[in-house]
N, C-alpha and C positions, 0 to 999 in steps of 0.2 A: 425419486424421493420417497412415493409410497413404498416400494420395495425396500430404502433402509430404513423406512419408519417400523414395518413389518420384522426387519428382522430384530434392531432395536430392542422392542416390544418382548419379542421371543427372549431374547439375549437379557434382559432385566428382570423378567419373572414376574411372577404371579402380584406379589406382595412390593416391589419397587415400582411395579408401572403403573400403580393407581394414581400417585400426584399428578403423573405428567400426562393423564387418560384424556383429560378437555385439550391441553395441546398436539397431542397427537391427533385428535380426535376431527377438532376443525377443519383440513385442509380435506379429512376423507369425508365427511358433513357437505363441504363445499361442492366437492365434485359430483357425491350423488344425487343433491338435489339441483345442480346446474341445470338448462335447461336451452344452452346457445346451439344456436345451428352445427357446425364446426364439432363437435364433441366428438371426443373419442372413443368409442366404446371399447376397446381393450381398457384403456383408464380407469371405465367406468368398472368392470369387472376388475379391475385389481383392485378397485378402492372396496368394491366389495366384500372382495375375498379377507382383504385385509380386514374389514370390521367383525365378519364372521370370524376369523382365526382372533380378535381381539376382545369377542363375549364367549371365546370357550375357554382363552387367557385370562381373565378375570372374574369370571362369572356372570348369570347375568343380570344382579340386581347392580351391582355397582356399574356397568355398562352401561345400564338404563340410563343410571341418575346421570353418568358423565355426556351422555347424549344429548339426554333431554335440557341438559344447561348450555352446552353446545348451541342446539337450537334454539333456543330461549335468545341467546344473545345474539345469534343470527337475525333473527326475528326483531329485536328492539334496536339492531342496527341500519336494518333496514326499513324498519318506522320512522327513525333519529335521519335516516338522508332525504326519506319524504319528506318530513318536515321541515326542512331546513331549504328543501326546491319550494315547497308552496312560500315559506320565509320570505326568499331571498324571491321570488317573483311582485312581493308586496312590496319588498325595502327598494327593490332596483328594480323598476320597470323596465326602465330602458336594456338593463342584460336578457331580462326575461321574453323582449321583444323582439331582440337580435338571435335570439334561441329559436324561437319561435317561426322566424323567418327561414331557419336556418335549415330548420326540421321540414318546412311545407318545399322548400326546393327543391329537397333530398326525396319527399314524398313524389315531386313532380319528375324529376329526372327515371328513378325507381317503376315510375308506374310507364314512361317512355321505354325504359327499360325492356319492361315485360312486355308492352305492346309489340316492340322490334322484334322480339325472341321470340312469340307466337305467330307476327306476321312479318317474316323474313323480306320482302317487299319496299313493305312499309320503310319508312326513313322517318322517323319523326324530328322534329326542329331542335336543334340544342341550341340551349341557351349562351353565347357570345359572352365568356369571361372576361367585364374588366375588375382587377380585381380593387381600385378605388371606388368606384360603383356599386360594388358589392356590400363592401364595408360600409356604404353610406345607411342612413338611417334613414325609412321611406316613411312619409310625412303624410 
């Protein structure tokens, strides 16, 4: 996709690809500033290439601005889900608390994990899924 966003770009010119520079622009925004384990770095250098071949395309003050609104709205999007998780932990406890639970398991299993994998030996205890049990709500 970055590849036919790139050629696209190329293909519409200088003075066409301004409207469409913030959509273009987002998906290669997303990936540079990703930051998950799992990344690709070829990805990551194509979304590159393509922003560099996209501020010698348009120049670089209009670049700027389509960037910088880009991030702008990345940024107040991902203010707008924070607040809506602190929200929604005040409105619904109860979800907030099954989240909660959910996370410290994943923590505990995670850190047996690592234990095993450092000390090959070791066996640590796993936790016996039942999965009515799980689902209950501990009081």
């Amino acid at each position: 996709i970055f590849k036919f966003l790139g050629a696209i770009s190329v293909d519409l010119g200088q003075d066409r690809i301004k409207p469409y520079l913030p959509t273009i622009l987002t998906p290669l925004y997303r990936e540079l500033n990703s930051n998950y384990a799992e990344q690709d770095p070829t990805l990551k250098n194509l979304s590159q290439e393509i922003v560099e071949l996209l501020k010698k395309l348009v120049g670089l003050e209009a670049f700027s601005l389509a960037f910088s609104s880009v991030q702008k709205q990345a940024n107040q999007k991902r203010a707008m889900r924070k607040k809506q998780r602190a929200l929604q932990t005040v409105a619904n406890p109860d979800i907030a608390a099954r989240r909660k639970l959910k996370r410290h398991k994943n923590k505990a299993e995670t850190r047996k994990r690592k234990i095993e994998s450092l000390r090959p030996m070791y066996k640590a205890k796993r936790h016996r899924s039942n999965a009515l049990k799980d689902l209950a709500m501990v009081e």
